[in-house]
N, CA, C and O atoms as a Maestro MAE file, in Angstrom:
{
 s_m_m2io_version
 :::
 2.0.0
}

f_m_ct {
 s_m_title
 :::
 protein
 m_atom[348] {
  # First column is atom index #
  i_m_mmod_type
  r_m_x_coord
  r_m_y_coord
  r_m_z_coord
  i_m_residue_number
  s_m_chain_name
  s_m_pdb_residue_name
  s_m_pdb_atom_name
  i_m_atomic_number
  :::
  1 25 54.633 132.695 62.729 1 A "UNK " " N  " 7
  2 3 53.774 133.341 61.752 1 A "UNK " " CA " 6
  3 2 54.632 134.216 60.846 1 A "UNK " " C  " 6
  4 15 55.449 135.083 61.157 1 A "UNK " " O  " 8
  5 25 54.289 133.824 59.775 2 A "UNK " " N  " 7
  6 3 55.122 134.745 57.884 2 A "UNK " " CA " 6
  7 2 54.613 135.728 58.166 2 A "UNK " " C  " 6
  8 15 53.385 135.647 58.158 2 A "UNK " " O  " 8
  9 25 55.379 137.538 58.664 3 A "UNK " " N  " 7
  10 3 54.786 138.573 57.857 3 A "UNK " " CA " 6
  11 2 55.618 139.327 56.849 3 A "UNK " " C  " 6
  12 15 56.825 139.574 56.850 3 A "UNK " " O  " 8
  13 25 54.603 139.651 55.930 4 A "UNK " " N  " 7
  14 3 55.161 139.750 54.652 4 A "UNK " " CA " 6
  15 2 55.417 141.587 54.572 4 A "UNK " " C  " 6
  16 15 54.665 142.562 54.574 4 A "UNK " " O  " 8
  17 25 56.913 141.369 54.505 5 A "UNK " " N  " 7
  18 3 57.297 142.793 54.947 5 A "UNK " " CA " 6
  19 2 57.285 143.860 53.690 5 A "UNK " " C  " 6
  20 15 57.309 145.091 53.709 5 A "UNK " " O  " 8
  21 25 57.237 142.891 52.544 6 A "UNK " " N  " 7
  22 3 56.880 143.987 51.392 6 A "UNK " " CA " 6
  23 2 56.131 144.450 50.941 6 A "UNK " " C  " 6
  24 15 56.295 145.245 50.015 6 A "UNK " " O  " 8
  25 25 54.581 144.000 51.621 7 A "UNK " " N  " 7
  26 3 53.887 144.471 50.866 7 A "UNK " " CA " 6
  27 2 53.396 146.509 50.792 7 A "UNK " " C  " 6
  28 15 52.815 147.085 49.872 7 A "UNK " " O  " 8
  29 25 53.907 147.105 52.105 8 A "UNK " " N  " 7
  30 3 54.337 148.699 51.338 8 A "UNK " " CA " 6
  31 2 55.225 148.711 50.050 8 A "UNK " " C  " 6
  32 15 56.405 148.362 50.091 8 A "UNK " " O  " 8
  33 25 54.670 149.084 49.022 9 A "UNK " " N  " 7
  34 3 55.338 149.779 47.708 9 A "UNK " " CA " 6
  35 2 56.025 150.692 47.659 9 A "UNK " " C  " 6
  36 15 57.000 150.776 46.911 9 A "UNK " " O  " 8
  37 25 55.586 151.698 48.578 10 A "UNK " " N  " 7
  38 3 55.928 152.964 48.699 10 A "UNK " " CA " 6
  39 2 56.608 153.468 50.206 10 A "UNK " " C  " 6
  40 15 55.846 153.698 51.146 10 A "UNK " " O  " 8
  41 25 58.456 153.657 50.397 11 A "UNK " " N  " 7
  42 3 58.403 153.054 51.533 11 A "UNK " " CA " 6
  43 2 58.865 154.699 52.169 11 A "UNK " " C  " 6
  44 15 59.154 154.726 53.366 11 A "UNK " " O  " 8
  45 25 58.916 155.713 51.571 12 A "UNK " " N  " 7
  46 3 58.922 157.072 51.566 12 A "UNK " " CA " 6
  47 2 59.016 157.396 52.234 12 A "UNK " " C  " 6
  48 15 58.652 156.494 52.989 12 A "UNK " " O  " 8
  49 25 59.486 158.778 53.266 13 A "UNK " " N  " 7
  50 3 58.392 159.486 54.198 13 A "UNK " " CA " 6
  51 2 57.998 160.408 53.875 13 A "UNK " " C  " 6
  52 15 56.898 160.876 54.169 13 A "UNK " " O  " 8
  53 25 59.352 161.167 52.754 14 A "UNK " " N  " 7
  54 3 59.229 162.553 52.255 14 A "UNK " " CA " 6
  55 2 58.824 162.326 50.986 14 A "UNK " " C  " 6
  56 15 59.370 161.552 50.199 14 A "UNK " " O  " 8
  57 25 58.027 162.885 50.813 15 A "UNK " " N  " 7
  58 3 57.616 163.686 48.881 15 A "UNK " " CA " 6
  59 2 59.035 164.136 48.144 15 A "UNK " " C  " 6
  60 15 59.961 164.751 48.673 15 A "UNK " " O  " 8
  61 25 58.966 163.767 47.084 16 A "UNK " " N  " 7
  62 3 60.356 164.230 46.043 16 A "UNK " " CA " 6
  63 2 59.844 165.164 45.351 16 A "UNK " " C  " 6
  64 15 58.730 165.252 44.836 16 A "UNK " " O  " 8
  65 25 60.865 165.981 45.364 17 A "UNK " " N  " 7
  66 3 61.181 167.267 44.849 17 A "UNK " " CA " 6
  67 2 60.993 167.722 43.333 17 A "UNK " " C  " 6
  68 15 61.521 167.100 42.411 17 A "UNK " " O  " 8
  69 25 60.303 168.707 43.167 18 A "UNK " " N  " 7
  70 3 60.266 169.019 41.774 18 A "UNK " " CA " 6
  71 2 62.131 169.736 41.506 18 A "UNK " " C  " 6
  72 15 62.810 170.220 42.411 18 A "UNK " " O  " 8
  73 25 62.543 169.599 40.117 19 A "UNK " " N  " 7
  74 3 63.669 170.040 40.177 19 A "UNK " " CA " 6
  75 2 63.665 171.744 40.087 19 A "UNK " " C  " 6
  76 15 62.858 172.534 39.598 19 A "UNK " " O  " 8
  77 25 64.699 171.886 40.655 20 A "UNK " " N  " 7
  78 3 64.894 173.375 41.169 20 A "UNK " " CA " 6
  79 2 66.299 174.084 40.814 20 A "UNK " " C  " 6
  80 15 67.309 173.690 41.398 20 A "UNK " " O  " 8
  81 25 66.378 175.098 39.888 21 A "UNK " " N  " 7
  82 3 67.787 175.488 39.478 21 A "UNK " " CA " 6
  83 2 67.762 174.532 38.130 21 A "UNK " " C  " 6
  84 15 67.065 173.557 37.850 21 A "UNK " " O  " 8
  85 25 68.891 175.265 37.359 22 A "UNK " " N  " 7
  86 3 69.515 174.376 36.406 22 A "UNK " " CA " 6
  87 2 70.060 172.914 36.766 22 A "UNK " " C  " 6
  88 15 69.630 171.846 36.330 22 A "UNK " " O  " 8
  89 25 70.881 173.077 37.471 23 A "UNK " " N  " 7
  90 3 71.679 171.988 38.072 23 A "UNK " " CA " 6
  91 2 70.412 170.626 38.036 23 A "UNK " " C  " 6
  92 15 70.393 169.614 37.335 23 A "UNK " " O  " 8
  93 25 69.756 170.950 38.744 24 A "UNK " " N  " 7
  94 3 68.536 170.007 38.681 24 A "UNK " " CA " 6
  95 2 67.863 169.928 38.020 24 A "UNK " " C  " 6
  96 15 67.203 168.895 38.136 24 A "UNK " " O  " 8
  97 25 67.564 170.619 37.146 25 A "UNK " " N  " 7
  98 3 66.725 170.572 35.632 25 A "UNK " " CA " 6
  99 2 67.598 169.664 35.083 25 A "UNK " " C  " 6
  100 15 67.106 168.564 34.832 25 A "UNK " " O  " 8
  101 25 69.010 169.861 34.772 26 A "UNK " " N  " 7
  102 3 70.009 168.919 34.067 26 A "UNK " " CA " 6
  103 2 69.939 167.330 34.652 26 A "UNK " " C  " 6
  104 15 69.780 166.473 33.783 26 A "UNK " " O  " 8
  105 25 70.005 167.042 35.528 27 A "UNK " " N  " 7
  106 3 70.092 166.338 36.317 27 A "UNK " " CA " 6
  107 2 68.998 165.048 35.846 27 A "UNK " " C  " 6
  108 15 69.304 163.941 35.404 27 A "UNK " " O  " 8
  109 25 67.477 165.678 36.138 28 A "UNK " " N  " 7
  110 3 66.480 165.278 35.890 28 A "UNK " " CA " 6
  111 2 66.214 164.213 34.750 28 A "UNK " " C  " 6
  112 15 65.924 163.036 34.536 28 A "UNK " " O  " 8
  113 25 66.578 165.714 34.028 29 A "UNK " " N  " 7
  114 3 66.596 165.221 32.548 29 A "UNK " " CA " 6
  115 2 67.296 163.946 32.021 29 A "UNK " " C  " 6
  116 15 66.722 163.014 31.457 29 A "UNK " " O  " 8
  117 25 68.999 164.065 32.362 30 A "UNK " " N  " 7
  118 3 69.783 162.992 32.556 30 A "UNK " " CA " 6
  119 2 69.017 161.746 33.005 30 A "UNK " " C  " 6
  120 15 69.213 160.594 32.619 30 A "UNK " " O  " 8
  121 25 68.292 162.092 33.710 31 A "UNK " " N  " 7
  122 3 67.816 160.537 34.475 31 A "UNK " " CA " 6
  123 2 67.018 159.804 33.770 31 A "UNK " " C  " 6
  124 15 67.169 158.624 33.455 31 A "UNK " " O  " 8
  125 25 66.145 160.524 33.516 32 A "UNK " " N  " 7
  126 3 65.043 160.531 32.404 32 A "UNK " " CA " 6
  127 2 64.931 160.004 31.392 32 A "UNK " " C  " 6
  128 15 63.942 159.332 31.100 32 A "UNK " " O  " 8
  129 25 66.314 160.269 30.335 33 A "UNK " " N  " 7
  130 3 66.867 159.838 29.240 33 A "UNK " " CA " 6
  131 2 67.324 158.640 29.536 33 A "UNK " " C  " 6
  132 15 66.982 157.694 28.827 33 A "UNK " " O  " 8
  133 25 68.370 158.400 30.877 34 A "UNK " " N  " 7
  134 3 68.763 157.567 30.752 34 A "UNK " " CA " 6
  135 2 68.432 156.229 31.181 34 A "UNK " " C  " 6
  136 15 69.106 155.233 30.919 34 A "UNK " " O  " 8
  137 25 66.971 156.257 32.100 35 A "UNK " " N  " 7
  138 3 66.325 155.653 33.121 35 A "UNK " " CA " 6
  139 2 65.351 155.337 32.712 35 A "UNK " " C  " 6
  140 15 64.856 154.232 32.934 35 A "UNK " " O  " 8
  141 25 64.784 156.312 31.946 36 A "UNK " " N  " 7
  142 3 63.524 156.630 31.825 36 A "UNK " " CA " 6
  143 2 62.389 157.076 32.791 36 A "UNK " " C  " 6
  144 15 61.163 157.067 32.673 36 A "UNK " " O  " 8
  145 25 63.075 157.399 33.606 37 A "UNK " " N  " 7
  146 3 62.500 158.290 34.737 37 A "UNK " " CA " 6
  147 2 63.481 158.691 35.943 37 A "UNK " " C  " 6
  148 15 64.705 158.579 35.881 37 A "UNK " " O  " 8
  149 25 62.831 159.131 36.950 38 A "UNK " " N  " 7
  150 3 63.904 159.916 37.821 38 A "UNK " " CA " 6
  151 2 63.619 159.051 38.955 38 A "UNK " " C  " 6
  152 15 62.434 159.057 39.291 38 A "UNK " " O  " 8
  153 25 64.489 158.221 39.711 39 A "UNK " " N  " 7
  154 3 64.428 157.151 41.175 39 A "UNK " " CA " 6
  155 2 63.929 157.823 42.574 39 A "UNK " " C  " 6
  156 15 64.591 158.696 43.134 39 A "UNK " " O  " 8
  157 25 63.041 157.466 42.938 40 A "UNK " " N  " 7
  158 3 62.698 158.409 44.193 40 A "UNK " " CA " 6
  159 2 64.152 158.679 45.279 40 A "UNK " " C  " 6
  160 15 64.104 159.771 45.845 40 A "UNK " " O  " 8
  161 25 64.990 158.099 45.504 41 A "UNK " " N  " 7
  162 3 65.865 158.268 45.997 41 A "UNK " " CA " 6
  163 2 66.772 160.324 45.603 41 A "UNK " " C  " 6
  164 15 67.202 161.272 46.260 41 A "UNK " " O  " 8
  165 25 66.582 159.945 44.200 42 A "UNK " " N  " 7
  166 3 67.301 161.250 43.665 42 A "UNK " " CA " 6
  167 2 66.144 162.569 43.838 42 A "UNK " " C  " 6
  168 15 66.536 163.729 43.706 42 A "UNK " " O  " 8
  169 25 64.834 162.283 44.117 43 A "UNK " " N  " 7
  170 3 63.966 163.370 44.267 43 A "UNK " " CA " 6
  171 2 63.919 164.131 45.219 43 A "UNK " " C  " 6
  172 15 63.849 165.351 45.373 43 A "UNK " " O  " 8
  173 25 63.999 162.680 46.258 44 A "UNK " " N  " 7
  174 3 64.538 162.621 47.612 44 A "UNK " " CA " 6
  175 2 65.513 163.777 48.226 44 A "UNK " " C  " 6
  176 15 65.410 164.710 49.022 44 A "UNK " " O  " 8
  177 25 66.485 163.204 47.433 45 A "UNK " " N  " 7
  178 3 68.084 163.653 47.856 45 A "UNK " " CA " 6
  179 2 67.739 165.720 47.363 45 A "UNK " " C  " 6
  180 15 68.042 166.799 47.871 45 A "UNK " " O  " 8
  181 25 66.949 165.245 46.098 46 A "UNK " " N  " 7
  182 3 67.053 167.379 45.921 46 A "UNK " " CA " 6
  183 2 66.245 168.106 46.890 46 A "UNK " " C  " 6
  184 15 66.003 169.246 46.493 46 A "UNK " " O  " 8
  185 25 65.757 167.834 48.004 47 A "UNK " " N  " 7
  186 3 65.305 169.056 48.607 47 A "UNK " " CA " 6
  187 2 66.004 169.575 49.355 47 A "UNK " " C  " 6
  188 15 65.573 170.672 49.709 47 A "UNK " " O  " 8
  189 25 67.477 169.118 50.038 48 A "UNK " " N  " 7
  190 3 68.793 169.713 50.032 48 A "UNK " " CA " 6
  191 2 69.641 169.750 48.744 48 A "UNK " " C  " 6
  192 15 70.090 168.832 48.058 48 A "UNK " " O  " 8
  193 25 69.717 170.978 48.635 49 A "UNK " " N  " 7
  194 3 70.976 171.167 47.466 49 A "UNK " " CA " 6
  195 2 72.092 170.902 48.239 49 A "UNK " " C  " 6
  196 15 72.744 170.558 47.252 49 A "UNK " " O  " 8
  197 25 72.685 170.798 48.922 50 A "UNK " " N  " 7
  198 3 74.547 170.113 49.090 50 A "UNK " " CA " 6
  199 2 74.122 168.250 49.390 50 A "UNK " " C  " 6
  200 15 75.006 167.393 49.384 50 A "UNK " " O  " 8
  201 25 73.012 168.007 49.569 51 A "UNK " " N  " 7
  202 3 72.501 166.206 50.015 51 A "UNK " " CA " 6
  203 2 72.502 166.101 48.161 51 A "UNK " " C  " 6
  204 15 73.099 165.143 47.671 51 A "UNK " " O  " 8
  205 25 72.014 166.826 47.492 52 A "UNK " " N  " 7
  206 3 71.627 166.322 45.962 52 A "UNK " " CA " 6
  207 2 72.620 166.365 45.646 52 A "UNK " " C  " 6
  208 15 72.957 165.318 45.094 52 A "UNK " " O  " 8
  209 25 73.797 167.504 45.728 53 A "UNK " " N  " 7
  210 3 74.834 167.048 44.899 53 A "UNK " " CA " 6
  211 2 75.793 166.343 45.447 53 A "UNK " " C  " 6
  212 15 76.736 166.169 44.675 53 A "UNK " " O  " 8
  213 25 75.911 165.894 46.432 54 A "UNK " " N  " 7
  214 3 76.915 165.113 47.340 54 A "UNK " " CA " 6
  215 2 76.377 163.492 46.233 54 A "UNK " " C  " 6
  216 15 76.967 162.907 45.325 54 A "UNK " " O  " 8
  217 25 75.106 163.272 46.858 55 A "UNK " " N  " 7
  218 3 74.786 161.940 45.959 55 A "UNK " " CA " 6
  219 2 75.212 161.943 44.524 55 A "UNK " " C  " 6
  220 15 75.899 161.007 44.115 55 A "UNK " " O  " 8
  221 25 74.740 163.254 43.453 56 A "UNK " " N  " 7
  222 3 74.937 162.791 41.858 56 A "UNK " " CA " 6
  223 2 76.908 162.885 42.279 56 A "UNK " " C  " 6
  224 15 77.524 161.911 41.847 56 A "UNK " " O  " 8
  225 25 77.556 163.683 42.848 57 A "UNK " " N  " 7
  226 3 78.846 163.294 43.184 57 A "UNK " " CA " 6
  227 2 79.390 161.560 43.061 57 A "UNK " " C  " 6
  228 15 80.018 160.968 42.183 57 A "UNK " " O  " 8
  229 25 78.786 161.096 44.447 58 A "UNK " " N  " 7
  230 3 78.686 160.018 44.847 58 A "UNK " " CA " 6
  231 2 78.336 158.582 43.681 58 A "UNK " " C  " 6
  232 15 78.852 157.469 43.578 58 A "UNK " " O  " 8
  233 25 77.206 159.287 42.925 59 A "UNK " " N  " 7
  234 3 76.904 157.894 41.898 59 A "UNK " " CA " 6
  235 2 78.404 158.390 40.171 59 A "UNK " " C  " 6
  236 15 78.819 157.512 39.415 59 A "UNK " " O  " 8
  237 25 78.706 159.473 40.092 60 A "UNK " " N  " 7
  238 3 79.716 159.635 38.881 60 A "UNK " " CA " 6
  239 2 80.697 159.009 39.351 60 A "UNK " " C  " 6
  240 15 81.337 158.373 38.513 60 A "UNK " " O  " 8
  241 25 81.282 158.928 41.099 61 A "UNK " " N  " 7
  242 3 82.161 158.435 41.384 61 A "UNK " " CA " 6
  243 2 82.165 156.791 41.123 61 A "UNK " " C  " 6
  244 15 83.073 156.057 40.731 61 A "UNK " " O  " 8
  245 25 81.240 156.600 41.375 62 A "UNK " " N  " 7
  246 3 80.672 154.842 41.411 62 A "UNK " " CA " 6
  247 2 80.667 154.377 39.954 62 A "UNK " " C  " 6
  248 15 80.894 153.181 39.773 62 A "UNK " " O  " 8
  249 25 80.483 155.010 39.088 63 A "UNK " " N  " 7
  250 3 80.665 154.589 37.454 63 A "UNK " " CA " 6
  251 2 82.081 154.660 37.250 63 A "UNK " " C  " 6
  252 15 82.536 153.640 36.731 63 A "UNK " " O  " 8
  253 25 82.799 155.439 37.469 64 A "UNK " " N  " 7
  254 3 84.165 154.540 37.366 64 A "UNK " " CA " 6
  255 2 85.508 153.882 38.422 64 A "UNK " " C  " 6
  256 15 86.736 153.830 38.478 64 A "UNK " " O  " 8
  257 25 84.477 153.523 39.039 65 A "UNK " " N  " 7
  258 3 85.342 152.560 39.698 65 A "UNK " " CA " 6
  259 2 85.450 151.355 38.736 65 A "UNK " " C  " 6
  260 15 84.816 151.138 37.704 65 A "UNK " " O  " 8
  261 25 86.614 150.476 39.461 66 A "UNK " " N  " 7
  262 3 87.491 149.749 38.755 66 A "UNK " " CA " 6
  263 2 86.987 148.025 39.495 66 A "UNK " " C  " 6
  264 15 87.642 147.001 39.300 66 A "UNK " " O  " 8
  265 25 86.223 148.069 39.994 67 A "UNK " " N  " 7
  266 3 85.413 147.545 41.288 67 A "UNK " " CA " 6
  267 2 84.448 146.397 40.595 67 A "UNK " " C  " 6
  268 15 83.524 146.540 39.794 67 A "UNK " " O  " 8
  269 25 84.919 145.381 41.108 68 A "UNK " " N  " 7
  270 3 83.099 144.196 40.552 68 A "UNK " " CA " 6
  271 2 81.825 144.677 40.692 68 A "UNK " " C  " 6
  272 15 81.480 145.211 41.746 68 A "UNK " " O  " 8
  273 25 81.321 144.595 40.061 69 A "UNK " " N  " 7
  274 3 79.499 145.512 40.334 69 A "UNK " " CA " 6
  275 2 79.075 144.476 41.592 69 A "UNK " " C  " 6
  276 15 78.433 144.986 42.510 69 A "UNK " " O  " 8
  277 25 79.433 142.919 41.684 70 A "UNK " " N  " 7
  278 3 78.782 142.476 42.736 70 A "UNK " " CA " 6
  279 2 79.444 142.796 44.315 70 A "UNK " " C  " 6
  280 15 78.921 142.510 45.392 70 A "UNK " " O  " 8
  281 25 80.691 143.442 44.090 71 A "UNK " " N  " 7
  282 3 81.497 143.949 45.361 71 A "UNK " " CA " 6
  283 2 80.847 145.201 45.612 71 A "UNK " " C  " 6
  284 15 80.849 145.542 46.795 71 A "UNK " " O  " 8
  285 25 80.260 146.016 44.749 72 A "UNK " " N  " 7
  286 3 79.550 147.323 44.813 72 A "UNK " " CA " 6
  287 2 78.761 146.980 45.009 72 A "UNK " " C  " 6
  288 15 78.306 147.856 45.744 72 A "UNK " " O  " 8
  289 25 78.094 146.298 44.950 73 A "UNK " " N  " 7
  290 3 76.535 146.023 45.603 73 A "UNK " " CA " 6
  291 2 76.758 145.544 46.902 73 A "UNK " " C  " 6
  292 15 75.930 145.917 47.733 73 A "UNK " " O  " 8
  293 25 77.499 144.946 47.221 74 A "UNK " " N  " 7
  294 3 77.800 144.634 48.555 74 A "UNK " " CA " 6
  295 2 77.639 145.132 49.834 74 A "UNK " " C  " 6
  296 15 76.922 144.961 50.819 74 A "UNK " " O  " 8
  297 25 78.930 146.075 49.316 75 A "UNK " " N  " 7
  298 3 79.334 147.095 49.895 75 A "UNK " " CA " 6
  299 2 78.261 148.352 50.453 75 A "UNK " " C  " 6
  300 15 78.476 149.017 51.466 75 A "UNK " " O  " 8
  301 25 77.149 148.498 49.612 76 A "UNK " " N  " 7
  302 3 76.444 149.347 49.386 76 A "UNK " " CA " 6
  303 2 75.306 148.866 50.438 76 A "UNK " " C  " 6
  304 15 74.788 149.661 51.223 76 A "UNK " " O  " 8
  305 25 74.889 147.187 50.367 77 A "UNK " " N  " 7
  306 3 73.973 146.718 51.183 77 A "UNK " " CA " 6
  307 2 74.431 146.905 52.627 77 A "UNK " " C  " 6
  308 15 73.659 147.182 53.544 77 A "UNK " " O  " 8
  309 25 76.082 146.688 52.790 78 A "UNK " " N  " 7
  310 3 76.165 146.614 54.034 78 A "UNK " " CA " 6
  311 2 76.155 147.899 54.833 78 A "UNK " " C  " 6
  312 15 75.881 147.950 56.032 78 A "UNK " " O  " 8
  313 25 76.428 148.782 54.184 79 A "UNK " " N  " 7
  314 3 76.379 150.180 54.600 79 A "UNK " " CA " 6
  315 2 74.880 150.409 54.756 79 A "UNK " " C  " 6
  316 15 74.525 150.434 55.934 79 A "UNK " " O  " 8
  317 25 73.864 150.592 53.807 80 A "UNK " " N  " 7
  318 3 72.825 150.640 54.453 80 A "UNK " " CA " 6
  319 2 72.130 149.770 55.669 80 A "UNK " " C  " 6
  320 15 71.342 150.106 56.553 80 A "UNK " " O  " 8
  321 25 72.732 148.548 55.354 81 A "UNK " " N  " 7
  322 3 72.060 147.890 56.952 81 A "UNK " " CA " 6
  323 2 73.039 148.385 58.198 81 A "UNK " " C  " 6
  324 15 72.572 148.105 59.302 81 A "UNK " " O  " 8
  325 25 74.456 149.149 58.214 82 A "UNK " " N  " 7
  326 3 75.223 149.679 59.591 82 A "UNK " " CA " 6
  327 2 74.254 150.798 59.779 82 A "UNK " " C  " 6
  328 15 73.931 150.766 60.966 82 A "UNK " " O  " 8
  329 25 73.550 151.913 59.082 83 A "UNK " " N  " 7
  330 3 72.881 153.050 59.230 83 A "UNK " " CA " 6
  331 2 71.379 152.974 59.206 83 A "UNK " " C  " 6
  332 15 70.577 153.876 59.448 83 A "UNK " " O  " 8
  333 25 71.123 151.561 58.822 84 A "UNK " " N  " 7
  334 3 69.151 151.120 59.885 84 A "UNK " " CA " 6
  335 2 68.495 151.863 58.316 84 A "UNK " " C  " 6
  336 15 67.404 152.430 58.386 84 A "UNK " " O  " 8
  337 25 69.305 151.799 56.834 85 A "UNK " " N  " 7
  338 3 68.156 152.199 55.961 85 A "UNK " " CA " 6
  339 2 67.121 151.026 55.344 85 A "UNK " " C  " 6
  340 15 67.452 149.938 54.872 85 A "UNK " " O  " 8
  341 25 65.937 151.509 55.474 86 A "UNK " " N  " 7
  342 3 65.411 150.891 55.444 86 A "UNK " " CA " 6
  343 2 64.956 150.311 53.963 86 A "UNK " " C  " 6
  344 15 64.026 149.512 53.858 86 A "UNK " " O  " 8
  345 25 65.842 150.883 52.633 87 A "UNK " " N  " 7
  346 3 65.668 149.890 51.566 87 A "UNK " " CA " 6
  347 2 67.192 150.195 51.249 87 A "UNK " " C  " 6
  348 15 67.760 149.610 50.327 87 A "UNK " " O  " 8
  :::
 }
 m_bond[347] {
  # First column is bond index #
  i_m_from
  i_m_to
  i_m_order
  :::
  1 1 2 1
  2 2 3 1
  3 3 4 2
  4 3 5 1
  5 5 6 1
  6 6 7 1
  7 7 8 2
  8 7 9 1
  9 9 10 1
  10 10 11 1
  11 11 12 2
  12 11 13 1
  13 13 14 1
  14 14 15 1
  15 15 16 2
  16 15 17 1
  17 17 18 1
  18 18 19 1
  19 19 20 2
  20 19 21 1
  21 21 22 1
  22 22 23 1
  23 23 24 2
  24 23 25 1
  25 25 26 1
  26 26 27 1
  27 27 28 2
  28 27 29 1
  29 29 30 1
  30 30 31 1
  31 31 32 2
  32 31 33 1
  33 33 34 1
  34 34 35 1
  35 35 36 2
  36 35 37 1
  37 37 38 1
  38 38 39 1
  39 39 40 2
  40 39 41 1
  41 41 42 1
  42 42 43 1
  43 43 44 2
  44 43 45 1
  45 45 46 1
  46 46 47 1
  47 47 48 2
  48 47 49 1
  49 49 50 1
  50 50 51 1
  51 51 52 2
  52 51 53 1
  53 53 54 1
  54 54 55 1
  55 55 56 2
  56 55 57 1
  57 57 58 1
  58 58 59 1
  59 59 60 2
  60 59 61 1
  61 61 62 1
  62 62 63 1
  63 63 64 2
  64 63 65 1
  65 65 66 1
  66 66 67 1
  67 67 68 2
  68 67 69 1
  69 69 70 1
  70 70 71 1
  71 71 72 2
  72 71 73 1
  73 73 74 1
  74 74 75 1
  75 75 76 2
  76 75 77 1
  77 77 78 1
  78 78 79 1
  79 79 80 2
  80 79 81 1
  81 81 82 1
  82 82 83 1
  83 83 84 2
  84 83 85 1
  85 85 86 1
  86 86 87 1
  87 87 88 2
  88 87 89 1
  89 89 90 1
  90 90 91 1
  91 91 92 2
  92 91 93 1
  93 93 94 1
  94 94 95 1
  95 95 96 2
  96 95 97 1
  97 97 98 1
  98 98 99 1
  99 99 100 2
  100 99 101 1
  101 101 102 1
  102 102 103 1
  103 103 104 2
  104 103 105 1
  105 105 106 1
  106 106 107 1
  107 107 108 2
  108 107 109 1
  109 109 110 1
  110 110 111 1
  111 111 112 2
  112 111 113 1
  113 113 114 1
  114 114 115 1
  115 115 116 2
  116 115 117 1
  117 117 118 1
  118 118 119 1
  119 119 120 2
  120 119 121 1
  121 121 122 1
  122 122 123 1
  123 123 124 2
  124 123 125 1
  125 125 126 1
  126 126 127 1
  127 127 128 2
  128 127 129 1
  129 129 130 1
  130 130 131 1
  131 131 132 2
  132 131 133 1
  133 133 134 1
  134 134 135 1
  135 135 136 2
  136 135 137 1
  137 137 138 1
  138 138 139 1
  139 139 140 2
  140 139 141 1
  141 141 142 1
  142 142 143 1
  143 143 144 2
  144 143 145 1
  145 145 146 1
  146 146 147 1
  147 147 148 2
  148 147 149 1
  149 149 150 1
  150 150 151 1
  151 151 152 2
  152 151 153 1
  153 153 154 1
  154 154 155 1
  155 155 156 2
  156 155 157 1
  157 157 158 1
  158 158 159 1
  159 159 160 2
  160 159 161 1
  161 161 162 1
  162 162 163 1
  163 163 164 2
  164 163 165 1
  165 165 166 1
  166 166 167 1
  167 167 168 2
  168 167 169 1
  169 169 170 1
  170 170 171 1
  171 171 172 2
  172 171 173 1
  173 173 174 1
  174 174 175 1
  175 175 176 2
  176 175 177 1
  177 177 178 1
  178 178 179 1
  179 179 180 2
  180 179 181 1
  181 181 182 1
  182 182 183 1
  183 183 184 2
  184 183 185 1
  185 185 186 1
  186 186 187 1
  187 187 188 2
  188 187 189 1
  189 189 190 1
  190 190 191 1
  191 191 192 2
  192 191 193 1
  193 193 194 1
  194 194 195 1
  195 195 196 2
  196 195 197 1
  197 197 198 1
  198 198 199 1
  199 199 200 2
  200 199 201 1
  201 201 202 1
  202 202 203 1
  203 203 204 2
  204 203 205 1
  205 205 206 1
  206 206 207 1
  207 207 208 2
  208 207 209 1
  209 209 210 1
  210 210 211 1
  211 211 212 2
  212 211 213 1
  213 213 214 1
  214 214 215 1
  215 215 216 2
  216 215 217 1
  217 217 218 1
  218 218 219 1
  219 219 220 2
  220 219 221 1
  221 221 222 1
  222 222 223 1
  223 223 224 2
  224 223 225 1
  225 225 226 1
  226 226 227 1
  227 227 228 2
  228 227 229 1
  229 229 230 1
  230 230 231 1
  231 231 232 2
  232 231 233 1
  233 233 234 1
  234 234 235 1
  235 235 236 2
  236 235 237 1
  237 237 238 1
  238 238 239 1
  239 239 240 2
  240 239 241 1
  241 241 242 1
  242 242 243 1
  243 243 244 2
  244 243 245 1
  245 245 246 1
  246 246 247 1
  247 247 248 2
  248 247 249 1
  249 249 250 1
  250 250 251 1
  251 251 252 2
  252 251 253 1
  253 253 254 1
  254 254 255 1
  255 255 256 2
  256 255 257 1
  257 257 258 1
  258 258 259 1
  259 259 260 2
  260 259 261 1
  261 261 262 1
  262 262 263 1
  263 263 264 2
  264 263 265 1
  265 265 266 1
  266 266 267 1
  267 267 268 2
  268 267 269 1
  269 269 270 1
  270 270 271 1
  271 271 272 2
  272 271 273 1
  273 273 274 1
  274 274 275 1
  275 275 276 2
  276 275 277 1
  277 277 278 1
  278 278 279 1
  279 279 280 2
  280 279 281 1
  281 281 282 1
  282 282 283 1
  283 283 284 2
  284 283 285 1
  285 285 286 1
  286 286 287 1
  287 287 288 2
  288 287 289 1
  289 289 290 1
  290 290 291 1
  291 291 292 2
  292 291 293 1
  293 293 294 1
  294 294 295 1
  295 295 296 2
  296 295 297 1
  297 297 298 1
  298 298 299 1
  299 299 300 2
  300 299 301 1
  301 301 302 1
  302 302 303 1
  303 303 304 2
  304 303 305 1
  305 305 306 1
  306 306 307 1
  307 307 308 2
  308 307 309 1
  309 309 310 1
  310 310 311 1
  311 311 312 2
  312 311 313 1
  313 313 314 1
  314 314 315 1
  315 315 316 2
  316 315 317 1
  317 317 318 1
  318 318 319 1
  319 319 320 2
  320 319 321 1
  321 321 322 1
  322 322 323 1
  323 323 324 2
  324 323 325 1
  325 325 326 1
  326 326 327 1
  327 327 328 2
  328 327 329 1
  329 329 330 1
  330 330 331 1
  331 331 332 2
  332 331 333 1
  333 333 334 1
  334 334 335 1
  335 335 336 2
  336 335 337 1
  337 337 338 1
  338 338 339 1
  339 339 340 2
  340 339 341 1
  341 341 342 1
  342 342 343 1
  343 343 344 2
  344 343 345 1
  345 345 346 1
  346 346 347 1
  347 347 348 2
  :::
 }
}
């Protein structure tokens, strides 16, 4: 029997964060502009301030790498499936 594991949309546990401080006002905004909105992941990540900035750390580092985007994606899948994340 097929069960269809996507049909949660919303795969959450925690509520994302309104931004807090400058740092995160900036941040936001950035995303916003550049996204056109802000990824639950990053809303996520601000209700620790050293988890929020470790990540926007983490993704400036990832824009210039020198790296195939499909080796970065890779890389990225396999790490979340060694640590059981679940998207």
């Amino acid at each position: 029997m097929f069960v269809n594991l996507m049909k949660e949309t919303n795969m959450a546990r925690l509520e994302g964060s309104k931004p807090r401080g400058l740092y995160q006002r900036a941040v936001y905004r950035f995303m916003k502009r550049m996204l056109g909105r802000v990824p639950e992941p990053v809303r996520i990540a601000a209700i620790s301030k050293p988890v929020f900035k470790g990540r926007i750390g983490m993704e400036q580092a990832m824009q210039k790498l020198s790296v195939p985007p499909g080796l970065v994606a890779l890389a990225q899948t396999r790490v979340a499936q060694r640590i059981g994340c679940p998207f």
